[in-house]
PQR file with spaces between the fields and no chain letter, atoms N, CA, C, O and H, PARSE charges and radii, in Angstrom:
ATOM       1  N    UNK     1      13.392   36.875   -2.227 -0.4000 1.5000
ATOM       2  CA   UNK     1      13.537   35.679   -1.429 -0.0000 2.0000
ATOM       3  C    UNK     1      12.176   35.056   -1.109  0.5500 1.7000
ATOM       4  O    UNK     1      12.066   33.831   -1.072 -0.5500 1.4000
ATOM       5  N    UNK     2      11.074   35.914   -0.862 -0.4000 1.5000
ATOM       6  CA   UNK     2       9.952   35.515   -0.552 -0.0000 2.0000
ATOM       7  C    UNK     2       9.202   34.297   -2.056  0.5500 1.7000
ATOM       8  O    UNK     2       8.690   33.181   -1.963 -0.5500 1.4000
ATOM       9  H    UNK     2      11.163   36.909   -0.892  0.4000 1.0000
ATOM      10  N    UNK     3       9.444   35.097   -3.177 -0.4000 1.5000
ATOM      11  CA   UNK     3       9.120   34.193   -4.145 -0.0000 2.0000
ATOM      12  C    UNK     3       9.650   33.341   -4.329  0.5500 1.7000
ATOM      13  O    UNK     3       9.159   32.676   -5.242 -0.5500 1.4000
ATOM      14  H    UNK     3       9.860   36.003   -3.253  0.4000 1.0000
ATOM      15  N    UNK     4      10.784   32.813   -3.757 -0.4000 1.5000
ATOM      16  CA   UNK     4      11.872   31.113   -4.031 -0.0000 2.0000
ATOM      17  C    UNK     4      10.945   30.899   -2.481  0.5500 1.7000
ATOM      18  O    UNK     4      10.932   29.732   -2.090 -0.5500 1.4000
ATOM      19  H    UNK     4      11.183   33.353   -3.016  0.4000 1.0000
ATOM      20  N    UNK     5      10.658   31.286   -2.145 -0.4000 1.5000
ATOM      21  CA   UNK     5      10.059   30.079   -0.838 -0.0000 2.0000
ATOM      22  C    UNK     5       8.512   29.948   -1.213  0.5500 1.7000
ATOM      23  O    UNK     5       7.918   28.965   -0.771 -0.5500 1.4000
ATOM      24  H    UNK     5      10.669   32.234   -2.463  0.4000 1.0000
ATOM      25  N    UNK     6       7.879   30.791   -1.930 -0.4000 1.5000
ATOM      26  CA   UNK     6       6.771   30.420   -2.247 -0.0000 2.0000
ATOM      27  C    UNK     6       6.752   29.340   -3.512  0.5500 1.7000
ATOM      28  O    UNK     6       5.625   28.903   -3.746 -0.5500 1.4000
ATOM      29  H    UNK     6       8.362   31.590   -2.289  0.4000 1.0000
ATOM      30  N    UNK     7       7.658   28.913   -4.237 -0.4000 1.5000
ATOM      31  CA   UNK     7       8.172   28.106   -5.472 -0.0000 2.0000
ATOM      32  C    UNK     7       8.629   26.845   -5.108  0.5500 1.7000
ATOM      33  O    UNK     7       8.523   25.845   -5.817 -0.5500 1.4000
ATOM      34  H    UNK     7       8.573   29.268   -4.046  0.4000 1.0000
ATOM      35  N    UNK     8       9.343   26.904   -3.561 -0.4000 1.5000
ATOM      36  CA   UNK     8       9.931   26.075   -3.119 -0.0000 2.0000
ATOM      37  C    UNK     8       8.078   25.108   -2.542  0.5500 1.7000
ATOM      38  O    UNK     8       7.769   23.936   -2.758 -0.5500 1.4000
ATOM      39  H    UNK     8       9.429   27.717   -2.985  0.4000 1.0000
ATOM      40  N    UNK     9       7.412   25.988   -1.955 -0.4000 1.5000
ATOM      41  CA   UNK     9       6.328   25.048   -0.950 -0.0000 2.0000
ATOM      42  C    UNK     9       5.151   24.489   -2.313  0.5500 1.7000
ATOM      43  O    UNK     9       4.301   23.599   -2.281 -0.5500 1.4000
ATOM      44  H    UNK     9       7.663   26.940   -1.780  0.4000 1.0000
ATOM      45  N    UNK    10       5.474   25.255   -3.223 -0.4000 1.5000
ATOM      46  CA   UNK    10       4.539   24.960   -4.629 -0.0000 2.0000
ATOM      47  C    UNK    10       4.951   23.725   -4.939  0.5500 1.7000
ATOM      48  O    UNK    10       4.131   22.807   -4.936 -0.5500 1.4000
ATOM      49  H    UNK    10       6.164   25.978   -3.250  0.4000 1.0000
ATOM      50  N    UNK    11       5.996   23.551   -5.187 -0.4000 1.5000
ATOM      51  CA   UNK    11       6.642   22.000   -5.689 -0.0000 2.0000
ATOM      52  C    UNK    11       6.730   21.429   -4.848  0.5500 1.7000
ATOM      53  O    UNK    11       6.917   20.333   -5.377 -0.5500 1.4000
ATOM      54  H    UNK    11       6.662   24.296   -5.189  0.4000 1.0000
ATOM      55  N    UNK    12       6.756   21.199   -3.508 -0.4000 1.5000
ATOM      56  CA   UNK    12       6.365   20.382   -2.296 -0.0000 2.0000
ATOM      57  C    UNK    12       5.454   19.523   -2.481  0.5500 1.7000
ATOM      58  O    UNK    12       5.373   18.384   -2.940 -0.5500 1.4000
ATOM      59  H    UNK    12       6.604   22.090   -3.079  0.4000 1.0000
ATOM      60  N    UNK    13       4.580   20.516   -1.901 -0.4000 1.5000
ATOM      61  CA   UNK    13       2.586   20.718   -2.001 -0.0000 2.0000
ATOM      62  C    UNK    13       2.366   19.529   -3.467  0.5500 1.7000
ATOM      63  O    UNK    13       1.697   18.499   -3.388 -0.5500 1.4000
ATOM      64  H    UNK    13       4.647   21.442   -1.528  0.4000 1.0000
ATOM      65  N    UNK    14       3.122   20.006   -4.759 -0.4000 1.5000
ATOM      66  CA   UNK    14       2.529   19.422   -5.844 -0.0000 2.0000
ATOM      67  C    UNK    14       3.337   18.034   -5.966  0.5500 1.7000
ATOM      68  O    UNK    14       2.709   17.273   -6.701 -0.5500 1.4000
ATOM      69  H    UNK    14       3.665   20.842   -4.823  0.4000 1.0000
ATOM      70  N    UNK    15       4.690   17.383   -5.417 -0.4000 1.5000
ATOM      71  CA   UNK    15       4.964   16.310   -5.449 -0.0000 2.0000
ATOM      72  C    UNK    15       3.993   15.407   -4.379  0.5500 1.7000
ATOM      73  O    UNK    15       3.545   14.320   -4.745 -0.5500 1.4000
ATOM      74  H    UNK    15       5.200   18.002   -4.819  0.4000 1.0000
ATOM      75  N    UNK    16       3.691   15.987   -2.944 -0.4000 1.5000
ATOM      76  CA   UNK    16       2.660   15.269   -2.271 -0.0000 2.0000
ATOM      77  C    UNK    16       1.740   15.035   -2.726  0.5500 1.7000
ATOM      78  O    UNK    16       1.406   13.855   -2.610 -0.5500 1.4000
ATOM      79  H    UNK    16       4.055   16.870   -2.647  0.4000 1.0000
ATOM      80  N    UNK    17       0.683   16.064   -3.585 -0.4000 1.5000
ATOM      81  CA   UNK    17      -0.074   16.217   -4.333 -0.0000 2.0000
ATOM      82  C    UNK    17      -0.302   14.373   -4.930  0.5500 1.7000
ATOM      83  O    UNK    17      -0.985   13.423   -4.549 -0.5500 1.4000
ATOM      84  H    UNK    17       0.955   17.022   -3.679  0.4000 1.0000
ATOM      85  N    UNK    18       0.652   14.603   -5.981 -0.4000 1.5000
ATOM      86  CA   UNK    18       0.929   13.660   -6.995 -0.0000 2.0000
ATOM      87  C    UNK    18       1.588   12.149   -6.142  0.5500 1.7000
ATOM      88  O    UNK    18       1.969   11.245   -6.886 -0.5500 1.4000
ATOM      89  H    UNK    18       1.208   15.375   -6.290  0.4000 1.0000
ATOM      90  N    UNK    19       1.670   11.987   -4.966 -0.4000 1.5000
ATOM      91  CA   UNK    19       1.814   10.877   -4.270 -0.0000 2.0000
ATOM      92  C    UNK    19       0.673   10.249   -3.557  0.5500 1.7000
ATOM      93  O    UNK    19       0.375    9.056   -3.484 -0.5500 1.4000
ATOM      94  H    UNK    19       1.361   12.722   -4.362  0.4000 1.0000
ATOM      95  N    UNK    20      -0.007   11.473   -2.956 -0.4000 1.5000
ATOM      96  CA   UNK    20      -1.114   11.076   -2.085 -0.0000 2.0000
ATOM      97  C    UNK    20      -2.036   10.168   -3.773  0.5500 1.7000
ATOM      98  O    UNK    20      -2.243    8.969   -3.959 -0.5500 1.4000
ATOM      99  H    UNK    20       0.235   12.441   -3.015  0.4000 1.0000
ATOM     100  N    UNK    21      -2.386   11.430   -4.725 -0.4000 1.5000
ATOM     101  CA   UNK    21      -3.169   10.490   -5.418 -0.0000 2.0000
ATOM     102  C    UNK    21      -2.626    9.586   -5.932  0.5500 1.7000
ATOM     103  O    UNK    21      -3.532    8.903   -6.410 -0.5500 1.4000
ATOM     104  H    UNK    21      -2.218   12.404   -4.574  0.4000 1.0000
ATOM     105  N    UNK    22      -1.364    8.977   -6.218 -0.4000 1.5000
ATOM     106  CA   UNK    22      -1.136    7.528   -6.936 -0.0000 2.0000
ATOM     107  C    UNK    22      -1.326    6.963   -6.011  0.5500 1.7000
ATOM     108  O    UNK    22      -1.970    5.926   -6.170 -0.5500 1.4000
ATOM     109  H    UNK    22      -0.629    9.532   -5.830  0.4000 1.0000
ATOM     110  N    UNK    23      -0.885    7.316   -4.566 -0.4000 1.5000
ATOM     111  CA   UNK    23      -1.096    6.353   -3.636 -0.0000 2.0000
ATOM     112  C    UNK    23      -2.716    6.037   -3.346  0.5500 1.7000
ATOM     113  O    UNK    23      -3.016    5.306   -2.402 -0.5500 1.4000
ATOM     114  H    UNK    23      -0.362    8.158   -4.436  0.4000 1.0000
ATOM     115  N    UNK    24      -3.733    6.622   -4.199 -0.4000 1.5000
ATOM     116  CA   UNK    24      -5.421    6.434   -4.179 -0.0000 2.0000
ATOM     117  C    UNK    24      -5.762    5.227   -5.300  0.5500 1.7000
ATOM     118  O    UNK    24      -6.444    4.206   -5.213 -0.5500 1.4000
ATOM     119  H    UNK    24      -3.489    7.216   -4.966  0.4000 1.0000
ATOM     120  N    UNK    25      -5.072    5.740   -6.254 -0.4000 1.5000
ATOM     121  CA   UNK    25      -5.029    5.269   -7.411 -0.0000 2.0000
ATOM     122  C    UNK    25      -4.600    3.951   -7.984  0.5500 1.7000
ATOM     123  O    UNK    25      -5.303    3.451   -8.862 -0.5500 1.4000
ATOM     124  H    UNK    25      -4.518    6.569   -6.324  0.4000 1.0000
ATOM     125  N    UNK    26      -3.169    3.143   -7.443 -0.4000 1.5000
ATOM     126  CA   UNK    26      -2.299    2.705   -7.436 -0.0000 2.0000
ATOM     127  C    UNK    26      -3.170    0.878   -7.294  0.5500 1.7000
ATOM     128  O    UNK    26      -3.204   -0.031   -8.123 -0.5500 1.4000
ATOM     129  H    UNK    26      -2.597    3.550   -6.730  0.4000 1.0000
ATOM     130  N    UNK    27      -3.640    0.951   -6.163 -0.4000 1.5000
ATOM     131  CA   UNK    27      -4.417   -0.153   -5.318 -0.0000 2.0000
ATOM     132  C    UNK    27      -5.299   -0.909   -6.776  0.5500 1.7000
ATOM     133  O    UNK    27      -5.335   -2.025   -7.295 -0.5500 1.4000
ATOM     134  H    UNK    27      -3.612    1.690   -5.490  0.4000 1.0000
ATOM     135  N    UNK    28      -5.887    0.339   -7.004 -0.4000 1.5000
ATOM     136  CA   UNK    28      -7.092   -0.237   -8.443 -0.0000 2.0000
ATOM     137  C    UNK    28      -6.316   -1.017   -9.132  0.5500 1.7000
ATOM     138  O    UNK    28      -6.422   -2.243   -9.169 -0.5500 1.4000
ATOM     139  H    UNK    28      -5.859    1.245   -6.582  0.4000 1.0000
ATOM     140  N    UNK    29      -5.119   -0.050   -9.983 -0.4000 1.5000
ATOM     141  CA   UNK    29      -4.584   -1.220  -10.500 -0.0000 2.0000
ATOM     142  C    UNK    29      -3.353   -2.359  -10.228  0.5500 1.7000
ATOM     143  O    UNK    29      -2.660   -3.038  -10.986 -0.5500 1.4000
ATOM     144  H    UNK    29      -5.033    0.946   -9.954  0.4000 1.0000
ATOM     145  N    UNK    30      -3.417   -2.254   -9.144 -0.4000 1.5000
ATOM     146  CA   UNK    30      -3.108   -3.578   -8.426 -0.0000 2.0000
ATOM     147  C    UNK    30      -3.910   -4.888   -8.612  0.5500 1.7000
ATOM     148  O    UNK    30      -3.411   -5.940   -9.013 -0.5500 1.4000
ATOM     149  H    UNK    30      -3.980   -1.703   -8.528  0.4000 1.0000
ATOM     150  N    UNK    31      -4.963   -4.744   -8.340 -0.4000 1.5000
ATOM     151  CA   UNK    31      -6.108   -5.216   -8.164 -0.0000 2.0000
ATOM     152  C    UNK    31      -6.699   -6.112   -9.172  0.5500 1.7000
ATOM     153  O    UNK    31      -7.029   -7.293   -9.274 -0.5500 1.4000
ATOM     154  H    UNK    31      -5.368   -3.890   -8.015  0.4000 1.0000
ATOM     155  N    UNK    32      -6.679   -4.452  -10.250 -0.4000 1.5000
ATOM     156  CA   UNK    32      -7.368   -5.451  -11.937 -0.0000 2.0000
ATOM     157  C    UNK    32      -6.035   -6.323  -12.466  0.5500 1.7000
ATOM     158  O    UNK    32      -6.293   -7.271  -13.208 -0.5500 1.4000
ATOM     159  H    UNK    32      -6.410   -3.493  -10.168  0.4000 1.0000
ATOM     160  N    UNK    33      -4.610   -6.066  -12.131 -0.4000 1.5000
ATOM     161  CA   UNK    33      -3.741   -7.200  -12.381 -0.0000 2.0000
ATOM     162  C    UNK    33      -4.197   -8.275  -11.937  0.5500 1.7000
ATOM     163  O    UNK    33      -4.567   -9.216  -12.638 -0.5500 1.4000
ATOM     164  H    UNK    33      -4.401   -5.296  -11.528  0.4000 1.0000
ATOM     165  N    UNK    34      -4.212   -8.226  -10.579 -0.4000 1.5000
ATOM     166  CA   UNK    34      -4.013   -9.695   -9.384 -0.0000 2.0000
ATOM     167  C    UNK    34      -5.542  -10.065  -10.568  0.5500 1.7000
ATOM     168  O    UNK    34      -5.237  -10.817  -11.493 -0.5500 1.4000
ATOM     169  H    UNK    34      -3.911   -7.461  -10.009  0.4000 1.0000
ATOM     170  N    UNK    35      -6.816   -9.662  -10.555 -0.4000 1.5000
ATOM     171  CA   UNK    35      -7.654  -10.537  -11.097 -0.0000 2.0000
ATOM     172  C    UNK    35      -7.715  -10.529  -12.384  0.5500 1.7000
ATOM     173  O    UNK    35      -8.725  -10.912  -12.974 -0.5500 1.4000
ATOM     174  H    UNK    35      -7.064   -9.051   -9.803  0.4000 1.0000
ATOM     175  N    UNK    36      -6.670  -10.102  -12.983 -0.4000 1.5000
ATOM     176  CA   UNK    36      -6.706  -11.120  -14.221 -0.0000 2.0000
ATOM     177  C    UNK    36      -5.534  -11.886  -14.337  0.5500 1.7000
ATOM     178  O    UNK    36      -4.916  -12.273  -15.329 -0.5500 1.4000
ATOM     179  H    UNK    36      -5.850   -9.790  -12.504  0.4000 1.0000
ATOM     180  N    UNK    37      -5.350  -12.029  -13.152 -0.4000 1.5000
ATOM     181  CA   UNK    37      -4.119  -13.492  -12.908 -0.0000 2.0000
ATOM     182  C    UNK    37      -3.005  -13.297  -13.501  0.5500 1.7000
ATOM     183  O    UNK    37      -2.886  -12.944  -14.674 -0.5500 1.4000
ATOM     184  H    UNK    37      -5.852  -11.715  -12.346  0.4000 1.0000
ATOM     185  N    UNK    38      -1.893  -13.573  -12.527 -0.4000 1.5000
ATOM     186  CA   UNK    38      -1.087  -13.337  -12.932 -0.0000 2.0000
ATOM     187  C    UNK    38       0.403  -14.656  -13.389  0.5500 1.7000
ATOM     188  O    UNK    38       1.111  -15.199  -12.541 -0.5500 1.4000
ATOM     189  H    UNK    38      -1.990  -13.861  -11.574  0.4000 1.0000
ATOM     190  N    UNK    39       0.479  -14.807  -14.475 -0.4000 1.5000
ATOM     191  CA   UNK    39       0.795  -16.348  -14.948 -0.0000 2.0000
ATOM     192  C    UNK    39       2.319  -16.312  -15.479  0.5500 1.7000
ATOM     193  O    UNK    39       2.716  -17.279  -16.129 -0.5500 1.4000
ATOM     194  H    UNK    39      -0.096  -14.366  -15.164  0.4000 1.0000
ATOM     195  N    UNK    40       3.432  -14.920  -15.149 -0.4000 1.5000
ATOM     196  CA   UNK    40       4.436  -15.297  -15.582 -0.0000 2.0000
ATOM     197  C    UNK    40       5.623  -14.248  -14.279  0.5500 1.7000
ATOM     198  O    UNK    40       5.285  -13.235  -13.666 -0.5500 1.4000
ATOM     199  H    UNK    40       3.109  -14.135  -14.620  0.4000 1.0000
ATOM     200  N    UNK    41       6.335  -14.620  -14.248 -0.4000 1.5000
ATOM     201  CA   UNK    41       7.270  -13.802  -13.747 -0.0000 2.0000
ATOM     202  C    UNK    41       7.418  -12.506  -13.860  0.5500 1.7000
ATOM     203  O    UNK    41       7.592  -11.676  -12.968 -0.5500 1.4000
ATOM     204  H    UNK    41       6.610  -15.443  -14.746  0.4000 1.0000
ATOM     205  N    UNK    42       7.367  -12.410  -14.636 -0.4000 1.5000
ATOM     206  CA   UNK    42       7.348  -10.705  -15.124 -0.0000 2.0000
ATOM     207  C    UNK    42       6.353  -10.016  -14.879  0.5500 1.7000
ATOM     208  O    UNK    42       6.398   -8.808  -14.643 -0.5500 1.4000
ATOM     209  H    UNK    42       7.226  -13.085  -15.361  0.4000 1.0000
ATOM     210  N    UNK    43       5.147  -10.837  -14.912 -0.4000 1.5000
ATOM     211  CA   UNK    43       3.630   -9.631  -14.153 -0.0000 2.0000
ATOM     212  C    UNK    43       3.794   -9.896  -12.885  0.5500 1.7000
ATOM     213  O    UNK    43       3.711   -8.967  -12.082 -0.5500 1.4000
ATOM     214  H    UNK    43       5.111  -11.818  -15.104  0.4000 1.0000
ATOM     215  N    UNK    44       4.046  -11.156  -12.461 -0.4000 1.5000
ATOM     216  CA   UNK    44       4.568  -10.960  -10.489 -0.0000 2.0000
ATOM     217  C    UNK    44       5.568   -9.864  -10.128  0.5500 1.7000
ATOM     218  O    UNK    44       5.273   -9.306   -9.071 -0.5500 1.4000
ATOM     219  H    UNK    44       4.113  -11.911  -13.113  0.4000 1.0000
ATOM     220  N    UNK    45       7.235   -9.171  -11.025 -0.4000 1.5000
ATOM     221  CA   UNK    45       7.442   -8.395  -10.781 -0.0000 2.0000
ATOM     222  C    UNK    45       6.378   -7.110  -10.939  0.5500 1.7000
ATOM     223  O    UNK    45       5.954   -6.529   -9.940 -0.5500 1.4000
ATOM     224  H    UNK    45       7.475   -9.623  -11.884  0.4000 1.0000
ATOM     225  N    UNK    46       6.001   -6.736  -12.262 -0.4000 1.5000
ATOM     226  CA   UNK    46       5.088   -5.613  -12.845 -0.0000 2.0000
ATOM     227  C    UNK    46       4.034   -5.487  -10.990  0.5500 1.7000
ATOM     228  O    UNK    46       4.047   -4.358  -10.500 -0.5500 1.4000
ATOM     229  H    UNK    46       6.346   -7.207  -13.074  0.4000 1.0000
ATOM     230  N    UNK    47       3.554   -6.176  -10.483 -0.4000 1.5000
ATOM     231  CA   UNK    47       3.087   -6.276   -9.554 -0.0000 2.0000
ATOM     232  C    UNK    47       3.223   -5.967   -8.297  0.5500 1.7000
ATOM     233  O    UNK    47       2.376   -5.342   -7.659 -0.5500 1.4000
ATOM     234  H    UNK    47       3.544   -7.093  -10.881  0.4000 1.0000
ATOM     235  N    UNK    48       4.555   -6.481   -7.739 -0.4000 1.5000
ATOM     236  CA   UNK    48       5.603   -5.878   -6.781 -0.0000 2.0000
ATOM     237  C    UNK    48       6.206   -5.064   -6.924  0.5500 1.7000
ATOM     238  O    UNK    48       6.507   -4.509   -5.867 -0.5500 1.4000
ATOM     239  H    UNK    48       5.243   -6.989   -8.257  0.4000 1.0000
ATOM     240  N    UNK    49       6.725   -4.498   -8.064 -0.4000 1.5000
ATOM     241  CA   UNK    49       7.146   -3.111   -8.270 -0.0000 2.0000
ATOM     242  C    UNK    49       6.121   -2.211   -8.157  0.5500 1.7000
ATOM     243  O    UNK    49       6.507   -1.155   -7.656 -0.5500 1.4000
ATOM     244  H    UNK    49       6.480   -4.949   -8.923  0.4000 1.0000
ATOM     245  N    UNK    50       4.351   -2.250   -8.582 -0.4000 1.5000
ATOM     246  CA   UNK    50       3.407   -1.066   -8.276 -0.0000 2.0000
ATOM     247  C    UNK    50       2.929   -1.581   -6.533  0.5500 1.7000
ATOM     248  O    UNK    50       1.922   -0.957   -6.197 -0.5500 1.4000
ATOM     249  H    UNK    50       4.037   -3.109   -8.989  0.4000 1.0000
ATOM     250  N    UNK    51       3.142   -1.989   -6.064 -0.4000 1.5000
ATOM     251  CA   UNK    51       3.421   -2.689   -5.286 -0.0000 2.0000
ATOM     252  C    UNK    51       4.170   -1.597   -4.032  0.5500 1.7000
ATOM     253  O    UNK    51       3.612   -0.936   -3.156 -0.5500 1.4000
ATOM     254  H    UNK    51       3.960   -2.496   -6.337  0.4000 1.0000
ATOM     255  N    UNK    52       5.671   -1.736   -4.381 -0.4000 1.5000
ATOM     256  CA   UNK    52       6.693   -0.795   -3.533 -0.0000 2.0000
ATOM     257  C    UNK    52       6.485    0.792   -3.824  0.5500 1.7000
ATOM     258  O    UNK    52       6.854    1.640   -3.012 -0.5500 1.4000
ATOM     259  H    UNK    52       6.125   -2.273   -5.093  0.4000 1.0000
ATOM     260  N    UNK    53       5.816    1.132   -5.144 -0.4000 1.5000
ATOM     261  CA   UNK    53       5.677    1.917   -5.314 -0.0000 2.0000
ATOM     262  C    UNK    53       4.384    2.482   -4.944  0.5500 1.7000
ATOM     263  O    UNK    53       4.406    3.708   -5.050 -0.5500 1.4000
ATOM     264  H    UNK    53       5.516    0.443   -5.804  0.4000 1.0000
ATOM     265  N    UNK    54       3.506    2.118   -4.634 -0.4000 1.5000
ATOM     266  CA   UNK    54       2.074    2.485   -3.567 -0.0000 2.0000
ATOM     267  C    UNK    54       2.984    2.976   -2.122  0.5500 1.7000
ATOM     268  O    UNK    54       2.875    4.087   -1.603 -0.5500 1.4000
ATOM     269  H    UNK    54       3.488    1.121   -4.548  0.4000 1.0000
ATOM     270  N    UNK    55       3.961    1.779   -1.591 -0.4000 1.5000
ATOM     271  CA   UNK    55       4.071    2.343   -0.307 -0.0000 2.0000
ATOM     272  C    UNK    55       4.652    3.287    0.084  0.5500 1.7000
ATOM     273  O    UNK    55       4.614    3.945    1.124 -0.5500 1.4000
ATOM     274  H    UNK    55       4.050    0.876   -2.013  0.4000 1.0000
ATOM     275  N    UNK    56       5.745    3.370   -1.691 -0.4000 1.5000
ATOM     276  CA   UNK    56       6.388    4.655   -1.361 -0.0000 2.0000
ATOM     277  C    UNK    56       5.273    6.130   -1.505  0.5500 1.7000
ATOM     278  O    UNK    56       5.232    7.008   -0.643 -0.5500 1.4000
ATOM     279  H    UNK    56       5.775    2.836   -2.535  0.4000 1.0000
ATOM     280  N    UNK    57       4.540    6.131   -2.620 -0.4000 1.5000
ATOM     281  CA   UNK    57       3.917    6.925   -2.587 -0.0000 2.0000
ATOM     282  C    UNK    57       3.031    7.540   -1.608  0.5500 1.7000
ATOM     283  O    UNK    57       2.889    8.753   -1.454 -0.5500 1.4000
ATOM     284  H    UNK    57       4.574    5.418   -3.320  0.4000 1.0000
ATOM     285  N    UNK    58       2.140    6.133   -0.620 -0.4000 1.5000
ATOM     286  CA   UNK    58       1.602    6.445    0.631 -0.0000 2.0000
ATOM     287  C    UNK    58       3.031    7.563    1.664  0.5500 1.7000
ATOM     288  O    UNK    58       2.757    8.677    2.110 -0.5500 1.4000
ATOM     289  H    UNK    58       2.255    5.148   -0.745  0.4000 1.0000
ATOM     290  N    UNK    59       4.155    7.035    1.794 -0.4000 1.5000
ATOM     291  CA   UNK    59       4.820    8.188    2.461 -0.0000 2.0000
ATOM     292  C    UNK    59       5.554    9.150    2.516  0.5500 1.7000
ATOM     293  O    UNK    59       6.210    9.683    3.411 -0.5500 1.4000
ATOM     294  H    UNK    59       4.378    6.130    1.432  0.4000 1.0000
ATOM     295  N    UNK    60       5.247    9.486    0.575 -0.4000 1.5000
ATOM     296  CA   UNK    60       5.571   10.889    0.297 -0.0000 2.0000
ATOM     297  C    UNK    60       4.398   12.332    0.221  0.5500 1.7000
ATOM     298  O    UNK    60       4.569   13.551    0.230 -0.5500 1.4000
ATOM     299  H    UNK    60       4.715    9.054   -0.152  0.4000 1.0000
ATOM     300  N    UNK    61       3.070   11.351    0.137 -0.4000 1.5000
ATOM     301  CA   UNK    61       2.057   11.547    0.597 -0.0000 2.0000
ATOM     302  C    UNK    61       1.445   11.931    1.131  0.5500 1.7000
ATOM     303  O    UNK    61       0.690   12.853    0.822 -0.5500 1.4000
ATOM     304  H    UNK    61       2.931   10.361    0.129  0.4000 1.0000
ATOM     305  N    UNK    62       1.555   11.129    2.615 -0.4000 1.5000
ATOM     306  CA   UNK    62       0.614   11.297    3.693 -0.0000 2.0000
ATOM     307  C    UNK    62       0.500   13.017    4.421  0.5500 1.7000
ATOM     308  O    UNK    62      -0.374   13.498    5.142 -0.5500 1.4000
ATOM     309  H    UNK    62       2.168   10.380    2.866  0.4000 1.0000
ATOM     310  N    UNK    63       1.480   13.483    3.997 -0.4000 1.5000
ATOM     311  CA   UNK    63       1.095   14.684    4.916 -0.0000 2.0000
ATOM     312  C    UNK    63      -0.005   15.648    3.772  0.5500 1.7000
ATOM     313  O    UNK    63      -0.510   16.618    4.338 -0.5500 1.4000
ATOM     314  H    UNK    63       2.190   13.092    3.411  0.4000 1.0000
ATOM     315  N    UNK    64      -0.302   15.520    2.658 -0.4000 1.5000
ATOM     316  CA   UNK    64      -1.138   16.373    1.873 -0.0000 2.0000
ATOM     317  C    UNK    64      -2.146   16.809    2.036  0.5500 1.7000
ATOM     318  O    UNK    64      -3.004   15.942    1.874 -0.5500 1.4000
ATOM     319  H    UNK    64       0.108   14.732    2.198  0.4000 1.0000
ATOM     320  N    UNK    65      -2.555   17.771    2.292 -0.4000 1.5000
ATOM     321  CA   UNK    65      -3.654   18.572    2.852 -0.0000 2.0000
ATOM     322  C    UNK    65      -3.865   18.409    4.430  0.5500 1.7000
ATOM     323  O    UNK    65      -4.903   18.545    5.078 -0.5500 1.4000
ATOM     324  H    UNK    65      -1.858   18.476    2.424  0.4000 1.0000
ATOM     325  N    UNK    66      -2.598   18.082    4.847 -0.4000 1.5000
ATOM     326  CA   UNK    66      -2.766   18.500    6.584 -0.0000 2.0000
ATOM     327  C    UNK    66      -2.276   19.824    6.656  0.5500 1.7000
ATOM     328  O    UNK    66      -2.566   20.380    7.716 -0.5500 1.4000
ATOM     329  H    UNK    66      -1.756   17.971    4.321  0.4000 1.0000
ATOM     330  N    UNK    67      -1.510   20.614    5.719 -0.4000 1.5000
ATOM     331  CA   UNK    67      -1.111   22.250    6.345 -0.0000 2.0000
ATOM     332  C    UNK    67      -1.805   22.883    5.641  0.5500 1.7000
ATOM     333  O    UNK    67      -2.050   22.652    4.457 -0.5500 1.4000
ATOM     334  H    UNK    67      -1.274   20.163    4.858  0.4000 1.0000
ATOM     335  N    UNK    68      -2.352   24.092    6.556 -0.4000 1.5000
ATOM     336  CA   UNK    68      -3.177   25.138    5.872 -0.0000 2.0000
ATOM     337  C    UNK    68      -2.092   25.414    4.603  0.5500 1.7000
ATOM     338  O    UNK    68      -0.899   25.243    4.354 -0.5500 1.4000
ATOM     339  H    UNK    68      -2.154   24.280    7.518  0.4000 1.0000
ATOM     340  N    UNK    69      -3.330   25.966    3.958 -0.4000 1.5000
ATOM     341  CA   UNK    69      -2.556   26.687    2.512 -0.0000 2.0000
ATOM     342  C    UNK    69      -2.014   28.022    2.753  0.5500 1.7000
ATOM     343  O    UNK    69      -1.454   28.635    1.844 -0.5500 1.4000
ATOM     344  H    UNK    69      -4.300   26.105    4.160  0.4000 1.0000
């Protein structure tokens, strides 16, 4: 039992992991879109979709590396 809870906080730990950094990551390329302009509908979605997906990632995230290991 002890090893399914240590498996269980591993894949936790590593989905926050992998949120906190897109949510680092995410902004950049936000960014190099917006400045290279964005001229059709479809990169305004492409945009708002990385977009919702930063904020989701910021709050699957945010708790990563606040609990001791």
């Amino acid at each position: 039992m002890q090893r399914v809870r240590q498996f269980r906080c591993f894949g936790i730990t590593t989905v926050e992991a992998i949120a906190f950094w897109s949510a680092v990551t995410l902004p950049v390329l936000i960014v190099l879109l917006l400045a290279g302009g964005v001229n059709m509908n479809t990169e305004l979605g492409v945009v708002g979709v990385l977009f919702v997906a930063n904020m989701i990632a910021f709050y699957i995230g945010h708790g990563y590396g606040s609990r001791p290991a």
